[in-house]
PASEBA-1860 file (N, C-alpha, C; in nm, 3 decimals):
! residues 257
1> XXXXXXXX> 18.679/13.699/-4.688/18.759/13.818/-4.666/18.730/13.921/-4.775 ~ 18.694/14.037/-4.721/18.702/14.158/-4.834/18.819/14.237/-4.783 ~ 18.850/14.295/-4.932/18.982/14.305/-4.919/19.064/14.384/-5.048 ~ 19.179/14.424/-5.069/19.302/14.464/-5.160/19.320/14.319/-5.248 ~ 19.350/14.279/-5.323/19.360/14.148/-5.427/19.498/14.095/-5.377 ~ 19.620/14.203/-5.305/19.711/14.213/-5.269/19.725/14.113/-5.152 ~ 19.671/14.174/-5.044/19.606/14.123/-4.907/19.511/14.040/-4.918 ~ 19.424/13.977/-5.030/19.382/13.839/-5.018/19.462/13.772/-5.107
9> XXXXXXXX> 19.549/13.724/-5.175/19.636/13.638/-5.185/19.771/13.571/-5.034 ~ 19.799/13.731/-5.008/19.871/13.683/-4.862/19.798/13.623/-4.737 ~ 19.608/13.649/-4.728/19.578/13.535/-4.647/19.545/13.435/-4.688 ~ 19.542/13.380/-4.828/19.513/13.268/-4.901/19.653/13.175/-4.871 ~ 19.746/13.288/-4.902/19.903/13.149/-4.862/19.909/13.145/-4.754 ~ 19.839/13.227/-4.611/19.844/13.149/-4.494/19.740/13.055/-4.466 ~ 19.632/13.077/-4.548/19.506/12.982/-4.511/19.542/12.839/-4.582 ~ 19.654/12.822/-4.662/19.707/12.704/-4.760/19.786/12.622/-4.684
17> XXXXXXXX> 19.847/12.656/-4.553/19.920/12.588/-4.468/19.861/12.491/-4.404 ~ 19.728/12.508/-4.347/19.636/12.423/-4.311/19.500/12.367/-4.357 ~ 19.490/12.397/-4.556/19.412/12.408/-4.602/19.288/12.490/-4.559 ~ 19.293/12.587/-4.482/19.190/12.642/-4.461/19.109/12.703/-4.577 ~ 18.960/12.700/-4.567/18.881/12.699/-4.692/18.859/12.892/-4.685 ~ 18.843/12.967/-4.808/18.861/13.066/-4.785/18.759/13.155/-4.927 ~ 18.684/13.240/-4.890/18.582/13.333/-4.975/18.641/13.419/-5.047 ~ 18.701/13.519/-5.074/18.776/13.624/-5.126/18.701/13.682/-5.241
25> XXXXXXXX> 18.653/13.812/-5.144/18.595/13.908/-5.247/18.710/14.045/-5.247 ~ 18.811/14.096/-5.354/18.874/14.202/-5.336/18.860/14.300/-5.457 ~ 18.935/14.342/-5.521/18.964/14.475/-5.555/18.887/14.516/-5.694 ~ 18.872/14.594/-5.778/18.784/14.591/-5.866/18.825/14.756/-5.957 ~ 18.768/14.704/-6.073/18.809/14.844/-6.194/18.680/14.857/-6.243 ~ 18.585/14.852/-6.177/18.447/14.819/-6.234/18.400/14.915/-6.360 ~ 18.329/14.882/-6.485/18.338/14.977/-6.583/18.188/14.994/-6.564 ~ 18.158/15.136/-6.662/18.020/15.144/-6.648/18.008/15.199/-6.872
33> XXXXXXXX> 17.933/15.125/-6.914/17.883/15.161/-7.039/17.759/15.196/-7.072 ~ 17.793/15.307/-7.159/17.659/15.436/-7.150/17.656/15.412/-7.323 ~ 17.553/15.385/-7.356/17.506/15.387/-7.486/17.451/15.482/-7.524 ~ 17.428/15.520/-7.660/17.400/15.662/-7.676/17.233/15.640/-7.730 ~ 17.166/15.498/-7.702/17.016/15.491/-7.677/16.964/15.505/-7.500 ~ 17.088/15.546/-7.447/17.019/15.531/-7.318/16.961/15.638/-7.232 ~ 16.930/15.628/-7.153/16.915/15.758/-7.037/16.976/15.858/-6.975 ~ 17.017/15.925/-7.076/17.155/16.029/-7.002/17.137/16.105/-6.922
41> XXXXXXXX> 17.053/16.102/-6.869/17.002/16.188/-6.736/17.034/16.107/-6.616 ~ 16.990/15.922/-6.652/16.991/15.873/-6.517/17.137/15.801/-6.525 ~ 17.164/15.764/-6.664/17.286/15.736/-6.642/17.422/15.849/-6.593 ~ 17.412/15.958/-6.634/17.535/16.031/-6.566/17.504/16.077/-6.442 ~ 17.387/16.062/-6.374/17.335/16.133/-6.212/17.425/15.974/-6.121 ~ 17.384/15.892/-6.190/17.473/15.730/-6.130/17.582/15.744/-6.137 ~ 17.626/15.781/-6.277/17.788/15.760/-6.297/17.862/15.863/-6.168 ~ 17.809/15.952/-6.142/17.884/16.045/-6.068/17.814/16.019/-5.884
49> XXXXXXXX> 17.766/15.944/-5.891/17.667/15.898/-5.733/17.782/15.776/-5.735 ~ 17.780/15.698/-5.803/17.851/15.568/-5.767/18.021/15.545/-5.779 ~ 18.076/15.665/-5.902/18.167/15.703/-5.857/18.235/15.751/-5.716 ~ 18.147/15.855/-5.669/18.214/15.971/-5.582/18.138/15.867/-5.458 ~ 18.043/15.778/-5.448/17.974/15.759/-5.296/18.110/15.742/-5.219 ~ 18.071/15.710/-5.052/18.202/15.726/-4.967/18.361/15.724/-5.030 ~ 18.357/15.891/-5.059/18.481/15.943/-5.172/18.541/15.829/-5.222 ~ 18.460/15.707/-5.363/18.527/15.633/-5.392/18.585/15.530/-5.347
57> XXXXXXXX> 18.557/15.480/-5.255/18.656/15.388/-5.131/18.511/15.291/-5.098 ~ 18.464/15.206/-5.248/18.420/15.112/-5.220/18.455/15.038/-5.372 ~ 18.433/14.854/-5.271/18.526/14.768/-5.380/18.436/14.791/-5.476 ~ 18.319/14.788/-5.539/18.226/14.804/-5.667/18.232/14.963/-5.710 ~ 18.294/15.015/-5.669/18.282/15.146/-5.741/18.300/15.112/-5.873 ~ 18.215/15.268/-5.947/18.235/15.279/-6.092/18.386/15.316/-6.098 ~ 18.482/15.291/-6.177/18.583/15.400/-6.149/18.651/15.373/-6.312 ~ 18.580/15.305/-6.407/18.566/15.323/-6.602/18.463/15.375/-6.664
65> XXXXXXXX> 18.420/15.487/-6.717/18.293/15.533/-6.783/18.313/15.569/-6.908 ~ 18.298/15.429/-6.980/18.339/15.441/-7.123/18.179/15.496/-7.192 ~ 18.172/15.579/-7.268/18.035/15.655/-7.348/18.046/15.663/-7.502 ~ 17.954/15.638/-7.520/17.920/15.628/-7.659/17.926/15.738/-7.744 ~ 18.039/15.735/-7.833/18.103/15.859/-7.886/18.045/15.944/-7.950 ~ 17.914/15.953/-8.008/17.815/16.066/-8.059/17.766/16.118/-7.917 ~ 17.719/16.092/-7.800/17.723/16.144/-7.726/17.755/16.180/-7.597 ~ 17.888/16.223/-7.649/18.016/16.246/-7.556/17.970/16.398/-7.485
73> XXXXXXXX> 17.982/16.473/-7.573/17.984/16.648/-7.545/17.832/16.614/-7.457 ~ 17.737/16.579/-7.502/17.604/16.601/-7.408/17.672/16.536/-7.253 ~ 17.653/16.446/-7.250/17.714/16.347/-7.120/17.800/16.396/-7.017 ~ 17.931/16.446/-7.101/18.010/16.513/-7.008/17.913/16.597/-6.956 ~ 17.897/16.713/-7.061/17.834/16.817/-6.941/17.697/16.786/-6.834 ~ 17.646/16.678/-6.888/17.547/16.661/-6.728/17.629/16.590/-6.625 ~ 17.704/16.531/-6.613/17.841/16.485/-6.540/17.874/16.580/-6.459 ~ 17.951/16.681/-6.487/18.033/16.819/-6.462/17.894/16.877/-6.389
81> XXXXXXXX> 17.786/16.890/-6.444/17.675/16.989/-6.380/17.644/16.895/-6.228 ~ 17.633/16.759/-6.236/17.624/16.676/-6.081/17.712/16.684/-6.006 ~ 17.845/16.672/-6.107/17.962/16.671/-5.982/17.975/16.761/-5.916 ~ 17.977/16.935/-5.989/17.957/17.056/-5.914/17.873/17.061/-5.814 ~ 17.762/16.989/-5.790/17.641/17.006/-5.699/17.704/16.911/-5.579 ~ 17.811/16.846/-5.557/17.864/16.804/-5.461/17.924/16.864/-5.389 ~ 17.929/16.895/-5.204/18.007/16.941/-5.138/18.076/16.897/-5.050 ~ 18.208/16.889/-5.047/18.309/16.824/-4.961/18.324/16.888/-4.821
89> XXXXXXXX> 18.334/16.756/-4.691/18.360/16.807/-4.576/18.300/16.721/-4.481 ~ 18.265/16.827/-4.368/18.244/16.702/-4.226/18.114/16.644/-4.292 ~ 18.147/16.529/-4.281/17.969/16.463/-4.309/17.843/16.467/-4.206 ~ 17.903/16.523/-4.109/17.802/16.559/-3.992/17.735/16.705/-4.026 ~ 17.763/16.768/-4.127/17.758/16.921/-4.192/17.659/16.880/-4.247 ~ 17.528/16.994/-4.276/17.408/16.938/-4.360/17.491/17.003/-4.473 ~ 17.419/16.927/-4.549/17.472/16.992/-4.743/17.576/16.889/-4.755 ~ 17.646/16.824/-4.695/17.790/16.765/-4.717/17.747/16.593/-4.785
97> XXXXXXXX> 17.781/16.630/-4.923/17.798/16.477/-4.969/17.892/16.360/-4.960 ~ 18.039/16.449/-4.930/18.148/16.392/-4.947/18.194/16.388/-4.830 ~ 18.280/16.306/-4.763/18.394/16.324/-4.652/18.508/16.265/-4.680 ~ 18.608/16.243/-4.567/18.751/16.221/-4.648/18.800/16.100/-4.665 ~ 18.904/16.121/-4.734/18.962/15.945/-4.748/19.002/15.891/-4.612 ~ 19.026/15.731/-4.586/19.052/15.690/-4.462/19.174/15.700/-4.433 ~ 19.247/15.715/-4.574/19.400/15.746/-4.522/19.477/15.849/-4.593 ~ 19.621/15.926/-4.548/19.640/15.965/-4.637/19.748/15.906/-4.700
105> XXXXXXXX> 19.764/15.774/-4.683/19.829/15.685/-4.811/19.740/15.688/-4.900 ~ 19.611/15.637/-4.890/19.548/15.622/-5.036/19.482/15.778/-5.086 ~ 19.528/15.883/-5.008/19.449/15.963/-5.068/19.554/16.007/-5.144 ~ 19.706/16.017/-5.161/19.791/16.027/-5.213/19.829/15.954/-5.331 ~ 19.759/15.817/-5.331/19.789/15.749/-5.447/19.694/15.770/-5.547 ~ 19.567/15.827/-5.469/19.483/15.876/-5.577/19.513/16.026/-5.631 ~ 19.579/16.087/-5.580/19.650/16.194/-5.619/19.734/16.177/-5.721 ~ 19.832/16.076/-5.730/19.944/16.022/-5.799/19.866/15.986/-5.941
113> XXXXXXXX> 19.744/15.911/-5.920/19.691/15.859/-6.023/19.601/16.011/-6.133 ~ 19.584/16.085/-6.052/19.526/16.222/-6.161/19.636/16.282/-6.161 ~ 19.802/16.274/-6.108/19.866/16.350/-6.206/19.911/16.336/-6.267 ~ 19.900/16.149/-6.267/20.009/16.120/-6.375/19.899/16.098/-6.527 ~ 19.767/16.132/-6.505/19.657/16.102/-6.591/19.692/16.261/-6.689 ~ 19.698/16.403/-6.602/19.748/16.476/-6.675/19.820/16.438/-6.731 ~ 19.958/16.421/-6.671/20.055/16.451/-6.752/20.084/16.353/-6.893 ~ 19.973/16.247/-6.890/19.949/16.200/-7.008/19.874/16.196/-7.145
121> XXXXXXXX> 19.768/16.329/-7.068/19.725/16.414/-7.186/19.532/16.388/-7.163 ~ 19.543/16.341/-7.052/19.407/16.384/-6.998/19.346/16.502/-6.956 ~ 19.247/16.514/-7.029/19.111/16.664/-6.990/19.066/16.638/-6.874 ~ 19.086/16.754/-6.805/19.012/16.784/-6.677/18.868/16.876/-6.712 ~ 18.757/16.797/-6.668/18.682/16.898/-6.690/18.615/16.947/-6.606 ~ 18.648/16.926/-6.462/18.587/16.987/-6.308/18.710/16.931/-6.221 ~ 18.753/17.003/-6.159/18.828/16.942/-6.002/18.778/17.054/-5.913 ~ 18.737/16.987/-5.800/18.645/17.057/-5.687/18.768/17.097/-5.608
129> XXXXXXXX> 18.702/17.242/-5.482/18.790/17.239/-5.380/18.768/17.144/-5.300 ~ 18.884/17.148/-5.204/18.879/17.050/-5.054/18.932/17.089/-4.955 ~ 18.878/17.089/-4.782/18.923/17.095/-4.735/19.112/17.126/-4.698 ~ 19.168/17.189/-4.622/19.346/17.140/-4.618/19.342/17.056/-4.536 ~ 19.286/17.073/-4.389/19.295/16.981/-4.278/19.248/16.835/-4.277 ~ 19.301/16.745/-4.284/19.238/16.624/-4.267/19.275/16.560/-4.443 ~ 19.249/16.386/-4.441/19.254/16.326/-4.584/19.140/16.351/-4.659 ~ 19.139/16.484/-4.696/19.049/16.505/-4.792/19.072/16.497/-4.981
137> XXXXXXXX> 19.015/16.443/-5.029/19.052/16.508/-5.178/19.017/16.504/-5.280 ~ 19.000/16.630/-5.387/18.916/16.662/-5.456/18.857/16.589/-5.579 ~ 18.695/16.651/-5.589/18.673/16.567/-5.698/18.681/16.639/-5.797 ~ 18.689/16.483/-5.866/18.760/16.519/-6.023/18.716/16.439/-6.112 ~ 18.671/16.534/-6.233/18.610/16.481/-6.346/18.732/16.457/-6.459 ~ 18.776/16.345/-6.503/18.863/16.312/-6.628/18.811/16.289/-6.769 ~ 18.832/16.338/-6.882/18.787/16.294/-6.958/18.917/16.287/-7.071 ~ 18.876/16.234/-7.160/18.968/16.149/-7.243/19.112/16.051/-7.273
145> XXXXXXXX> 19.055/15.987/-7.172/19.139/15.873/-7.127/19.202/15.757/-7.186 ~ 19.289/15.718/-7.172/19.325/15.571/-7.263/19.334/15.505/-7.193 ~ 19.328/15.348/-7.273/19.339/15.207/-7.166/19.465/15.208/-7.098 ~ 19.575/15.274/-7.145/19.663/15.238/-7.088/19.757/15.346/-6.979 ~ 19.663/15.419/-6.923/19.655/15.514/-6.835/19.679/15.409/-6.678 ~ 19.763/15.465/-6.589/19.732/15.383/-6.443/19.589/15.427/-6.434 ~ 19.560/15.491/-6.390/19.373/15.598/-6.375/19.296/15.469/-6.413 ~ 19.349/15.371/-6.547/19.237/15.313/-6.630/19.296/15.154/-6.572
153> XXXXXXXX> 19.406/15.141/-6.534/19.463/15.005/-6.514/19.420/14.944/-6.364 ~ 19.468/15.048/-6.294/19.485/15.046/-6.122/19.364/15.069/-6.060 ~ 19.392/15.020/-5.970/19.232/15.024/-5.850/19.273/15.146/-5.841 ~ 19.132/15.264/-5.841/19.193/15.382/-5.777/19.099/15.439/-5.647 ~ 19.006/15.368/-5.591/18.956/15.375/-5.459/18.946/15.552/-5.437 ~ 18.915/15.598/-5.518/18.876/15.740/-5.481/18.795/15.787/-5.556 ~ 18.766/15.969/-5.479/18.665/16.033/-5.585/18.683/16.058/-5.739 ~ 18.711/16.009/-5.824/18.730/16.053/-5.952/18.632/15.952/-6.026
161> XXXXXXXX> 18.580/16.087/-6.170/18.478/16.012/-6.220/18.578/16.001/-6.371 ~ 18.548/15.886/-6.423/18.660/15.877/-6.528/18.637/15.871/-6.630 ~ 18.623/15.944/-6.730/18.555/15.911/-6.879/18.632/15.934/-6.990 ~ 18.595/15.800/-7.053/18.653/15.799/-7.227/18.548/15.745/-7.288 ~ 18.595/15.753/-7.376/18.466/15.678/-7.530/18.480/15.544/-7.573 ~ 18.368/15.519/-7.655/18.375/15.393/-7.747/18.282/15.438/-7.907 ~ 18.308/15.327/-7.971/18.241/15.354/-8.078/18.095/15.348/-8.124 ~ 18.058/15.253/-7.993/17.937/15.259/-7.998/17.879/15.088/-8.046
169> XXXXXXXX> 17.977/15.043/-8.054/17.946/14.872/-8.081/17.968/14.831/-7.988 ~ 17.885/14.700/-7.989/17.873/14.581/-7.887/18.029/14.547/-7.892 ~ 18.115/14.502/-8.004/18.205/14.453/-7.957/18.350/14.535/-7.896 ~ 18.311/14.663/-7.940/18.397/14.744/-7.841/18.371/14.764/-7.703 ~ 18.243/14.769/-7.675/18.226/14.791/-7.514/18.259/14.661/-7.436 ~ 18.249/14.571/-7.523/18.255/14.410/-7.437/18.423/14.420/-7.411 ~ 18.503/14.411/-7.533/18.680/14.456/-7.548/18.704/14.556/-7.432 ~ 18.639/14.666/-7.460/18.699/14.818/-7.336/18.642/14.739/-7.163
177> XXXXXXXX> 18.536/14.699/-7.159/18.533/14.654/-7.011/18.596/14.502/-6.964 ~ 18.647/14.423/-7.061/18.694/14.333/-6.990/18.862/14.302/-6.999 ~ 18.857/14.453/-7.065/19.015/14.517/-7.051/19.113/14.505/-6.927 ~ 19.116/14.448/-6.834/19.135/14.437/-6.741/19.122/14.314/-6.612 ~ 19.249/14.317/-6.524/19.231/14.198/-6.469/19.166/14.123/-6.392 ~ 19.027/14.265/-6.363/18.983/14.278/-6.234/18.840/14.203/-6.273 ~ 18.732/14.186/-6.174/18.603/14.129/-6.276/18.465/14.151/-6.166 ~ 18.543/14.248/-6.083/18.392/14.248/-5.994/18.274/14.281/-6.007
185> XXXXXXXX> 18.209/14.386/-6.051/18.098/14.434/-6.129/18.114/14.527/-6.256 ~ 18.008/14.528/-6.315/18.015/14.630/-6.425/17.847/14.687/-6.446 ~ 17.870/14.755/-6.534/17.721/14.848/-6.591/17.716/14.862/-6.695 ~ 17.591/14.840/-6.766/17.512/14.857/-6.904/17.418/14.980/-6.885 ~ 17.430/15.099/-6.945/17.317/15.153/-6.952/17.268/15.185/-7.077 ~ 17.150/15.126/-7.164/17.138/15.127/-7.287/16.944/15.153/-7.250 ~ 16.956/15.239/-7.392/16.746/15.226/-7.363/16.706/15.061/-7.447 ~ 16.759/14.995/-7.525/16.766/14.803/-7.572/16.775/14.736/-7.464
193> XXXXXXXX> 16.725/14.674/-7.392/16.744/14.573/-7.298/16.782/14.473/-7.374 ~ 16.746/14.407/-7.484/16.844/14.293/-7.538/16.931/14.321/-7.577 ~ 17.036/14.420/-7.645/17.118/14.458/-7.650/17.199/14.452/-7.535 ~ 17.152/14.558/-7.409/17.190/14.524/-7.276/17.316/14.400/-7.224 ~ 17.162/14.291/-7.213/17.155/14.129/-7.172/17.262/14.091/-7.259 ~ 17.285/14.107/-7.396/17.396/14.062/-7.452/17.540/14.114/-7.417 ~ 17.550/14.241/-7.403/17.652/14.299/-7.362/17.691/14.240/-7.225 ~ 17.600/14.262/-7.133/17.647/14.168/-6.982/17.669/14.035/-7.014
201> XXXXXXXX> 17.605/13.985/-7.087/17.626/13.804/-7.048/17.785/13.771/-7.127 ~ 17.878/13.896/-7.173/17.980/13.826/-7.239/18.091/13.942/-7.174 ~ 18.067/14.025/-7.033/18.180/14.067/-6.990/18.151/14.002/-6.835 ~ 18.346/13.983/-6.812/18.346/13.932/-6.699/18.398/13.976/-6.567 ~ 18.249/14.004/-6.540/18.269/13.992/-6.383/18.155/13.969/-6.301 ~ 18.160/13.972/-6.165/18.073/13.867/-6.056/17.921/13.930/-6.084 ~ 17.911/14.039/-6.103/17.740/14.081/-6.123/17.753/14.218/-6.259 ~ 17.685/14.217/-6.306/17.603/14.331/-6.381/17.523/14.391/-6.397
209> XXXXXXXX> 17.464/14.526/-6.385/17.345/14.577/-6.368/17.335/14.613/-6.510 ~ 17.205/14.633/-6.581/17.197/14.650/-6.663/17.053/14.779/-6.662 ~ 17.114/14.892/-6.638/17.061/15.044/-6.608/17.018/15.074/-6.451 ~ 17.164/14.974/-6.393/17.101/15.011/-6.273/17.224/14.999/-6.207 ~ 17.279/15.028/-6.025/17.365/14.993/-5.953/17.367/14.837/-5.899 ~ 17.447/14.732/-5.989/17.361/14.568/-5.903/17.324/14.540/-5.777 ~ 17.454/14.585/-5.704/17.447/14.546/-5.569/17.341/14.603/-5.471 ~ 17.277/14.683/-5.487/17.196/14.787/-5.463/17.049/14.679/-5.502
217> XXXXXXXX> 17.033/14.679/-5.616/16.904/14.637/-5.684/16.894/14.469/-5.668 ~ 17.034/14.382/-5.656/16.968/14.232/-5.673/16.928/14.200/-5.561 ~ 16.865/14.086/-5.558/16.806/13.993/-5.479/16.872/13.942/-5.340 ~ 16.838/13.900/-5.262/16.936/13.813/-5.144/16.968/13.702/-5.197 ~ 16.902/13.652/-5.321/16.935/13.540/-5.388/17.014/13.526/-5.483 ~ 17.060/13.641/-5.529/17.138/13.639/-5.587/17.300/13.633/-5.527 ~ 17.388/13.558/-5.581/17.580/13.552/-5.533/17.621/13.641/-5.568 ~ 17.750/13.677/-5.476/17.803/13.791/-5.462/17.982/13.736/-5.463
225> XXXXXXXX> 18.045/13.740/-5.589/18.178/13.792/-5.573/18.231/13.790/-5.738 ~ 18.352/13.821/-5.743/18.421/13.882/-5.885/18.445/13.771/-5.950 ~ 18.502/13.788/-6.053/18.596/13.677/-6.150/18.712/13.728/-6.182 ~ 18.819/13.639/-6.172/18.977/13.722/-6.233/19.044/13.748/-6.109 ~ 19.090/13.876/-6.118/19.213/13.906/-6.008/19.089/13.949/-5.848 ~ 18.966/13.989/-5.847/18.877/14.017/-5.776/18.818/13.901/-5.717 ~ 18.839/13.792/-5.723/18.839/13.719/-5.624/18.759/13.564/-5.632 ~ 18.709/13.524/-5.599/18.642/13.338/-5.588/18.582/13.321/-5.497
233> XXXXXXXX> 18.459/13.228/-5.522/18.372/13.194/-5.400/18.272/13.262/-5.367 ~ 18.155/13.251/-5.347/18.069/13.347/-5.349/18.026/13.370/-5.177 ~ 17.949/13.512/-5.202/17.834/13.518/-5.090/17.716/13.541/-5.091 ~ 17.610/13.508/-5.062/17.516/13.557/-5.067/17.399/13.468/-5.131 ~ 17.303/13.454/-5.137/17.195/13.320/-5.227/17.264/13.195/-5.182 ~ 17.211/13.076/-5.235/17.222/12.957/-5.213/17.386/12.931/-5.247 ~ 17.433/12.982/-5.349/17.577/12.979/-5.362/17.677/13.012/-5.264 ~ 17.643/13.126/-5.185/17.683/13.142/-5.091/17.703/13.097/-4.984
241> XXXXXXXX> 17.556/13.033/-4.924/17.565/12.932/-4.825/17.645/12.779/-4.821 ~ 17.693/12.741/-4.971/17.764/12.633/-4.953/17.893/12.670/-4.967 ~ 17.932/12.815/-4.988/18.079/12.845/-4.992/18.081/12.842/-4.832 ~ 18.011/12.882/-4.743/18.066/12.878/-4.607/18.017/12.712/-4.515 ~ 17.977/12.591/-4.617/17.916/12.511/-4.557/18.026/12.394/-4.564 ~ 18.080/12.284/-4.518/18.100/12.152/-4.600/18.020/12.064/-4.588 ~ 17.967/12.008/-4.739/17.876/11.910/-4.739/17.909/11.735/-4.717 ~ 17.870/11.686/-4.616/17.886/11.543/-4.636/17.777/11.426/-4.667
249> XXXXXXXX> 17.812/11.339/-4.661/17.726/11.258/-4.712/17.713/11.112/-4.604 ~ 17.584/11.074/-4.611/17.580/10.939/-4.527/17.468/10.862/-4.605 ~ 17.591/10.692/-4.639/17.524/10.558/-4.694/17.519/10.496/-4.625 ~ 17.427/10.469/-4.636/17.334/10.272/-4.583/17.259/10.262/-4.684 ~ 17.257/10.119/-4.574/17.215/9.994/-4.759/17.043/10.006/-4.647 ~ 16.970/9.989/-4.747/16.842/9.956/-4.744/16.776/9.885/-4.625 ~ 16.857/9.753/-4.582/16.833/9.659/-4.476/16.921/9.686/-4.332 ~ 16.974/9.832/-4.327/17.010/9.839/-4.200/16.939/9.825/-4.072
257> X> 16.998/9.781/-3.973/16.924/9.749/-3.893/16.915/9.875/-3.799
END
């Protein structure tokens, strides 16, 4: 089941009545960390592609973009310069990157979540127009955020690209992304690949790309699901196939007839 973390626990206690065996891939705060050896060209053209893709309303979205605090001021503004180059509307429209939310419950709660991000002393540094007609809604660049923002806590399944800082150590970025209950994917973007590899192999969640989008780039062999409140059981590679298999076993002795 993919899903709200919400809505796979409630089919887990009905699938518990009859032990039914059950996959659960759900909800996710996925972070993305930008080092200030890395590619700030390809890392903020991603941060704001994987943020905003189908306005936010996928479970691996980026929706934490913690950056490496010497280069904050550069970053933002190539951020702000991509996000502007986005245009909201019918997606059947040429030029149109964006279309609308599926509901306007959640496009409202993502509303709820940038105002209550103002009113806690978050920088806006782009909010796009949008459409009136239909669940449309705008994108929005945040910057200087705290952990303890809903924006930074809560699934927020929409267009917003979200950025705060770090200091620029391994053990702050490992602390700032596994800040949270969620564990489905995350991102390294550093120009060190061992640096990288270290940073992923000690935050938790189900995949990590390391200067790249995972799900996008791994293998068919590679498993697919979160750790933590995001879910158990995999799909996908050999792991996968025995989450949907049960294995049994058959003995005989040597001299059967």
């Amino acid at each position: 089941m993919t899903g709200s973390s919400a809505t796979g626990k409630k089919i887990m206690e009905k699938c518990a009545m009859n032990l039914k065996r059950i996959v659960l891939e759900l909800g996710g705060k996925d972070p993305m960390i930008v080092f200030a050896d890395a590619d700030l060209d390809k890392a903020a053209n991603e941060a704001v592609l994987f943020s905003l893709s189908n306005a936010g309303q996928v479970c691996c979205a980026v929706e934490r973009i913690y950056v490496e605090e010497s280069v904050k001021p550069q970053f933002e503004q190539k951020v702000v310069e991509i996000a502007k180059s986005w245009k909201i509307g019918n997606p059947n429209d040429e030029g149109v990157n964006m279309g609308p939310m599926v509901t306007e419950m959640q496009r409202e709660k993502v509303r709820e979540q940038v105002a209550k991000a103002k009113e806690c002393g978050a920088k806006v540094l782009y909010e796009s127009d949008a459409p009136e007609k239909g669940n449309f809604q705008a994108i929005t660049v945040l910057s200087e955020l705290k952990q303890d923002m809903l924006i930074q806590t809560d699934e927020t399944f929409g267009p917003v690209v979200a950025l705060a800082t770090f200091d620029g150590s391994e053990e702050e970025a490992v602390r700032l992304a596994n800040d949270t209950e969620y564990g489905l994917a995350s991102y390294v973007y550093t120009g060190d690949l061992e640096k990288g590899g270290r940073v992923a192999r000690r935050i938790r969640s189900g995949q990590v790309g390391i200067n790249c989008y995972s799900i996008i780039k791994a293998q068919p062999k590679c498993p697919w699901i979160g750790h933590k409140q995001s879910g158990f059981g995999s799909h996908s590679g050999m792991d996968g196939f025995r989450s949907f298999s049960v294995p049994k076993s058959l003995v005989f002795t040597t001299n059967a007839p």
